[in-house]
MMTF fields as JSON, N, C-alpha, C and O atoms, coordinates in Angstrom:
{
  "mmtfVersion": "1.0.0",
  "mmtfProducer": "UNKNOWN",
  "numBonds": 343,
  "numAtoms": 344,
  "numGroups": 86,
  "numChains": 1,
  "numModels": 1,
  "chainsPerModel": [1],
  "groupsPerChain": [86],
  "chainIdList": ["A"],
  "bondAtomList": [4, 2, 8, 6, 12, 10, 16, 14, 20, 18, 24, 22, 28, 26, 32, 30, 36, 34, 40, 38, 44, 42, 48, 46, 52, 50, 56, 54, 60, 58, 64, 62, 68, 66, 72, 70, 76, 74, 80, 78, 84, 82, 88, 86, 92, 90, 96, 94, 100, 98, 104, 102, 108, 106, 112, 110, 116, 114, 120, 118, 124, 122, 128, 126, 132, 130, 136, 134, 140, 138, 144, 142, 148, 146, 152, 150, 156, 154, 160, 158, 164, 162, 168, 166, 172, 170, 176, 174, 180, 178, 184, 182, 188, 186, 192, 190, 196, 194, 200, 198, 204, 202, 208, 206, 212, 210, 216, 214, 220, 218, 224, 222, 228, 226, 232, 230, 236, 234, 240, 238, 244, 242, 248, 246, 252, 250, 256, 254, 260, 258, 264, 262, 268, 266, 272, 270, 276, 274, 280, 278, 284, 282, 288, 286, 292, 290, 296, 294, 300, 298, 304, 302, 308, 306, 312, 310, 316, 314, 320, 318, 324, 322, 328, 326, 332, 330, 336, 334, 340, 338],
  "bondOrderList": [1, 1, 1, 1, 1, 1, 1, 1, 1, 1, 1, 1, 1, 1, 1, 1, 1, 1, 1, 1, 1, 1, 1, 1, 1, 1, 1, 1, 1, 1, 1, 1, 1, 1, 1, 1, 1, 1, 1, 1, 1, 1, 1, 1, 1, 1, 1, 1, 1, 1, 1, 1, 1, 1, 1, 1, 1, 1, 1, 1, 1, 1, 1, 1, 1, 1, 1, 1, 1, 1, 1, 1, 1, 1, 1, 1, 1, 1, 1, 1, 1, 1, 1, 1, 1],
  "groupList": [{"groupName": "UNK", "atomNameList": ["N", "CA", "C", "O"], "elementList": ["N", "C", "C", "O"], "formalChargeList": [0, 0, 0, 0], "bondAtomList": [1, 0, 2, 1, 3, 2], "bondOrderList": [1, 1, 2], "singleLetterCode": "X", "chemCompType": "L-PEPTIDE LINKING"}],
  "groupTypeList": [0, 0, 0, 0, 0, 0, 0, 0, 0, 0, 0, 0, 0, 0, 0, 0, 0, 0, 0, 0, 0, 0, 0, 0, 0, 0, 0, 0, 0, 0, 0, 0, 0, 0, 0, 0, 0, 0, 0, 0, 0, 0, 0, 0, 0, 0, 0, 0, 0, 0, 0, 0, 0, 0, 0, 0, 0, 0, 0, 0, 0, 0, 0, 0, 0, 0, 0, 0, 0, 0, 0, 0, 0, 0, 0, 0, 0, 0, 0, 0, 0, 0, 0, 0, 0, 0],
  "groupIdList": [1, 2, 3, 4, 5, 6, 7, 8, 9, 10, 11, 12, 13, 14, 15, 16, 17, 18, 19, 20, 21, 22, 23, 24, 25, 26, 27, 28, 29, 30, 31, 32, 33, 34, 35, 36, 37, 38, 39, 40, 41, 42, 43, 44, 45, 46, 47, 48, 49, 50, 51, 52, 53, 54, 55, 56, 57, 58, 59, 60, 61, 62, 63, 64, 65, 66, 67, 68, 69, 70, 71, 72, 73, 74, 75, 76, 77, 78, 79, 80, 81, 82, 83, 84, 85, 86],
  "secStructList": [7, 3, 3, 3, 3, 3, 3, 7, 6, 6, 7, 6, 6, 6, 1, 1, 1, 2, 2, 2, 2, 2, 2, 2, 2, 2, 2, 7, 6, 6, 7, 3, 3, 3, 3, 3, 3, 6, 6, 6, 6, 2, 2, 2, 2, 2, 2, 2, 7, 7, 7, 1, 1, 7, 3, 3, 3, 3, 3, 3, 6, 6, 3, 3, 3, 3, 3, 3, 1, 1, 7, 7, 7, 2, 2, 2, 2, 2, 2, 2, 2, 2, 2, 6, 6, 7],
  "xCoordList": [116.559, 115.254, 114.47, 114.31, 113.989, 113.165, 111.629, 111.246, 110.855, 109.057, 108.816, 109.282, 107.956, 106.974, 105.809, 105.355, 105.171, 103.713, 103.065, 103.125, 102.363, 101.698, 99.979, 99.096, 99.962, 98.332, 97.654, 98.115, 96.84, 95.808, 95.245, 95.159, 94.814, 94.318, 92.905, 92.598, 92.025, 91.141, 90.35, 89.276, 91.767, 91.523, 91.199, 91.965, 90.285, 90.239, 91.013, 91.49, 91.44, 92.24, 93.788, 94.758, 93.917, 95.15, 95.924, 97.108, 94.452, 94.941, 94.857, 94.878, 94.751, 94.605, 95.549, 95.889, 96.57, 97.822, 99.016, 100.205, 98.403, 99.084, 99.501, 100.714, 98.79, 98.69, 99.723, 100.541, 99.57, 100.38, 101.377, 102.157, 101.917, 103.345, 104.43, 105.633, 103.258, 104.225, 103.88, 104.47, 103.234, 103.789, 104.887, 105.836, 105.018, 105.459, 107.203, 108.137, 106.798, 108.174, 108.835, 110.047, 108.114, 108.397, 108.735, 109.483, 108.505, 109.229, 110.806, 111.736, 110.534, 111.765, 112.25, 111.621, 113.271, 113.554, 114.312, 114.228, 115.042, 116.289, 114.982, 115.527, 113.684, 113.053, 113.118, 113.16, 113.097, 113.213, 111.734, 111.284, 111.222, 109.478, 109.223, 109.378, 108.725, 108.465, 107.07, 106.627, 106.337, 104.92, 104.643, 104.831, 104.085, 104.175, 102.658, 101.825, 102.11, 100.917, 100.962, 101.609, 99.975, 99.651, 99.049, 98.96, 98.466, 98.006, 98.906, 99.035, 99.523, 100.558, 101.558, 101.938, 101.945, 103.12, 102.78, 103.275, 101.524, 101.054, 102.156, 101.935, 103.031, 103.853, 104.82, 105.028, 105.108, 105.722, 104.877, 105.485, 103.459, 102.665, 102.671, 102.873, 102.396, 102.388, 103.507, 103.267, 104.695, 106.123, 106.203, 106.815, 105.756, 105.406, 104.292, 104.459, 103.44, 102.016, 101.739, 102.033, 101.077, 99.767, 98.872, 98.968, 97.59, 96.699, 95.259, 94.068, 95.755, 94.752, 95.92, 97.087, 95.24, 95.993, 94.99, 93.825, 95.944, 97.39, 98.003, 97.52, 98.965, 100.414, 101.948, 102.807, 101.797, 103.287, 103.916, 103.56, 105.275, 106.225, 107.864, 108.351, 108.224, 109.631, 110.665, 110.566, 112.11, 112.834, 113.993, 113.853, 115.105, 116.135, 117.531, 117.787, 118.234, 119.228, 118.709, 119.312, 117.399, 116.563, 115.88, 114.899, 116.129, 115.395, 113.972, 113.893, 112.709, 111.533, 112.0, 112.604, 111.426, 111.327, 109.927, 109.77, 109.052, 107.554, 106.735, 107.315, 105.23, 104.702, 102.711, 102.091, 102.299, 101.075, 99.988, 100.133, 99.163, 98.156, 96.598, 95.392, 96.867, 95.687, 96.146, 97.363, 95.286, 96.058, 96.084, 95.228, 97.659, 97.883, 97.76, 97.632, 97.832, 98.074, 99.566, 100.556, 99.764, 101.386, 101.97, 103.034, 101.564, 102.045, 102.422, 103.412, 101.292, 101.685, 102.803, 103.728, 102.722, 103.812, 104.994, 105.953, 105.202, 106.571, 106.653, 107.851, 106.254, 106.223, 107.131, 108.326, 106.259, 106.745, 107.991, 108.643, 108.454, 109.474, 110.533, 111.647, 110.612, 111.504, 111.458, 112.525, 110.522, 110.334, 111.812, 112.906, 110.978, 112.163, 113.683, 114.704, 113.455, 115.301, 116.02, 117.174, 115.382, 116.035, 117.356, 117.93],
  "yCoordList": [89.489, 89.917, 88.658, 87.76, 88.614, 87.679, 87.889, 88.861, 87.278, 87.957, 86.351, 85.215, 87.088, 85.878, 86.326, 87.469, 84.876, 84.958, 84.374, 83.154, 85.219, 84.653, 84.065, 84.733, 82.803, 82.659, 81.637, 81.646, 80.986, 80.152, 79.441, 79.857, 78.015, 77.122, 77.313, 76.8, 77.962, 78.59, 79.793, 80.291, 80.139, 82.043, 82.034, 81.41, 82.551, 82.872, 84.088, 83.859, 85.496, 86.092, 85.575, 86.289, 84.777, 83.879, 83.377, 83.513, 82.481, 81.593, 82.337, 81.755, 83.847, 84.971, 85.502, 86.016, 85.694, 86.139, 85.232, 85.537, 83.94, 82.913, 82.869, 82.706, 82.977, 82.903, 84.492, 84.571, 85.67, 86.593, 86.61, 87.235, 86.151, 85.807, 84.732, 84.86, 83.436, 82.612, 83.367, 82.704, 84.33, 84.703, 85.663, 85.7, 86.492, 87.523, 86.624, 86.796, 85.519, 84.51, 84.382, 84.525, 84.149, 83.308, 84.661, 84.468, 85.625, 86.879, 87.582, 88.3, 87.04, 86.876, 85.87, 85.505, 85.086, 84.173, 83.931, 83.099, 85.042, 85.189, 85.704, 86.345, 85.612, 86.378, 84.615, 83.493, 85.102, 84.149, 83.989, 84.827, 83.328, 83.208, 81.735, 80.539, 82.556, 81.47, 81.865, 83.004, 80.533, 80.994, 80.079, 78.876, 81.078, 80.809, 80.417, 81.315, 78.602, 79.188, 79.09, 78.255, 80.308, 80.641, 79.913, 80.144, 78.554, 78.117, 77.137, 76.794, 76.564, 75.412, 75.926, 75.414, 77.46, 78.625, 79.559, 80.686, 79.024, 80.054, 80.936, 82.068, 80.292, 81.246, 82.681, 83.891, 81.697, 82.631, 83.468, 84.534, 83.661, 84.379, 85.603, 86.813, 84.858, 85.987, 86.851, 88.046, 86.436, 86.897, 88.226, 89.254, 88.108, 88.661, 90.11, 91.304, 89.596, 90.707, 90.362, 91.238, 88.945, 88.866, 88.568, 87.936, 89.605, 89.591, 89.02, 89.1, 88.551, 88.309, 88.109, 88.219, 87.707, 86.699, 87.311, 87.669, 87.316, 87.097, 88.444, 89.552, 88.184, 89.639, 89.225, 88.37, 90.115, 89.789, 90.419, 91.595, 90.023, 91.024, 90.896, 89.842, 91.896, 91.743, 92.424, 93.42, 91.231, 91.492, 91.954, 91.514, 92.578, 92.899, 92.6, 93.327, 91.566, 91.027, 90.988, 91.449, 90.449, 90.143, 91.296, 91.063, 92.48, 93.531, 93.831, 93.848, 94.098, 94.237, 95.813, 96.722, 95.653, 97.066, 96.735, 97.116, 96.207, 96.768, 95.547, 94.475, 95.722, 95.012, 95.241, 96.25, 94.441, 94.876, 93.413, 92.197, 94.045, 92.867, 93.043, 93.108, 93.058, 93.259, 92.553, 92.559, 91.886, 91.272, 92.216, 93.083, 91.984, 92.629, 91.94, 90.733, 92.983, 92.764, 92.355, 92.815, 91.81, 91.684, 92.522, 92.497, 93.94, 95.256, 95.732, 96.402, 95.201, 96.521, 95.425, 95.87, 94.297, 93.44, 93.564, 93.308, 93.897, 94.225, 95.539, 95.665, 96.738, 97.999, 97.839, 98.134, 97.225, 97.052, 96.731, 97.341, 95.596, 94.818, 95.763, 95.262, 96.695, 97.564, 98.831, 99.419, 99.14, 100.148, 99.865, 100.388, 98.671, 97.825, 97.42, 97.153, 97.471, 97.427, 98.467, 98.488, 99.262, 101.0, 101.101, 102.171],
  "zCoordList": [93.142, 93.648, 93.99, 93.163, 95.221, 95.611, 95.606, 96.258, 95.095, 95.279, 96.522, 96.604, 97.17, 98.258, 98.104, 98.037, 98.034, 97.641, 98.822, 98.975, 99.796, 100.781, 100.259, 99.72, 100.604, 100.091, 101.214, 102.356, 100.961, 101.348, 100.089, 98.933, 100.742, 99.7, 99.248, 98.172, 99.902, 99.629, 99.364, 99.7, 98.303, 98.225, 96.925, 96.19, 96.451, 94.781, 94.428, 93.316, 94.904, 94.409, 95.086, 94.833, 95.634, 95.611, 94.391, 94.084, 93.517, 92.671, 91.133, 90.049, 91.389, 90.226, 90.263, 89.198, 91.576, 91.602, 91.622, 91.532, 91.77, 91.585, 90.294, 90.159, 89.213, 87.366, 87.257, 86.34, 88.266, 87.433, 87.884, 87.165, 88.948, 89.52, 88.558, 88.33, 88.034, 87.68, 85.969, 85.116, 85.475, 83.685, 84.166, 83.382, 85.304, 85.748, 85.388, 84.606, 86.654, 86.141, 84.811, 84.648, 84.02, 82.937, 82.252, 81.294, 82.389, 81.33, 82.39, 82.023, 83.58, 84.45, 84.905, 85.898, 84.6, 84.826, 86.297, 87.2, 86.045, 87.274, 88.456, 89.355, 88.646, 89.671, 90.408, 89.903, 91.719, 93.068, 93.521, 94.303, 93.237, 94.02, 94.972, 94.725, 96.242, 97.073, 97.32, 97.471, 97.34, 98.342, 99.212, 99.394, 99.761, 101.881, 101.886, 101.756, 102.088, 102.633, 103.824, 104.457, 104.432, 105.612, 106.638, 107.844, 105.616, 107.156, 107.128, 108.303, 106.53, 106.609, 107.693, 108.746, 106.902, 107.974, 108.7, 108.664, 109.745, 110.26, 111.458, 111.888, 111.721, 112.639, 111.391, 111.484, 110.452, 109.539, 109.184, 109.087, 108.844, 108.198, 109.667, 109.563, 110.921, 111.71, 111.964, 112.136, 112.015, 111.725, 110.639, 110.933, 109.827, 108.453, 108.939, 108.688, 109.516, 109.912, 108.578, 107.765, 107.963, 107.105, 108.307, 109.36, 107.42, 108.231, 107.178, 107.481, 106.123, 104.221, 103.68, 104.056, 102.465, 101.395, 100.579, 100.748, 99.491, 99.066, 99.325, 99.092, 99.763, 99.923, 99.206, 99.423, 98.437, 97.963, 98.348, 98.416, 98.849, 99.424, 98.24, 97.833, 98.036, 97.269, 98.186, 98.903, 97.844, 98.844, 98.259, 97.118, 98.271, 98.013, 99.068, 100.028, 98.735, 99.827, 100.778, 101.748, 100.967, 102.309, 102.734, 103.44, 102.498, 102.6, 101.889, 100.66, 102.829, 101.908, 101.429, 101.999, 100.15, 98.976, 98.402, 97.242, 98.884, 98.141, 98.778, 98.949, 99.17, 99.557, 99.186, 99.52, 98.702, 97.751, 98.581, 98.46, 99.224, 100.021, 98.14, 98.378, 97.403, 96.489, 95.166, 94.979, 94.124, 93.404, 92.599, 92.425, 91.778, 91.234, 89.553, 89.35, 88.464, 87.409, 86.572, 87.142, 85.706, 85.426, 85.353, 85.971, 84.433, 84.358, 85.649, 85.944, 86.552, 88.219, 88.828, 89.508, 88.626, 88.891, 88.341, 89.069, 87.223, 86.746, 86.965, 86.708, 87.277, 87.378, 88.611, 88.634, 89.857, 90.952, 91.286, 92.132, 90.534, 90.798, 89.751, 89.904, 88.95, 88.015, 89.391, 89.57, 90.118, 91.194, 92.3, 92.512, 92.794, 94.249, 93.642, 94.276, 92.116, 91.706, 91.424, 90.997, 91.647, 91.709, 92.928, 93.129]
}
């Protein structure tokens, strides 16, 4: 399972989903997390259709299986990611 973390350097619920992605990590080890910022990757972000930050998208063998533009909590983060491994 791959999670991508789309953000910006000047997002405050960026750097709130930033903190639940990487505990989210640390109780998953085997989870794959990349984050994309958007303005560094702005062609990738448009590629994507971010249109705001932060969006996490989870992928399955490259396939998206869940995609959440709102920050989330660790619970709805692991909910999610136990959801997209179905």
């Amino acid at each position: 399972m791959k999670l991508e973390l789309y953000t910006q350097p000047f997002c405050a619920p960026c750097v709130r989903t930033r903190l639940a992605v990487a505990r989210v990590q640390e109780l998953l080890p085997a989870l794959e997390v990349e984050e994309i910022n958007v303005v560094e990757q702005v062609e990738r972000g448009e590629e994507m259709g971010i249109t705001s930050t932060p969006v996490i998208r989870l992928l399955q063998e490259g396939t998206e299986k869940f995609r959440a533009s709102q920050t989330p909590t660790i619970n709805q983060l692991l909910s999610a990611i136990a959801g997209a491994s179905d």
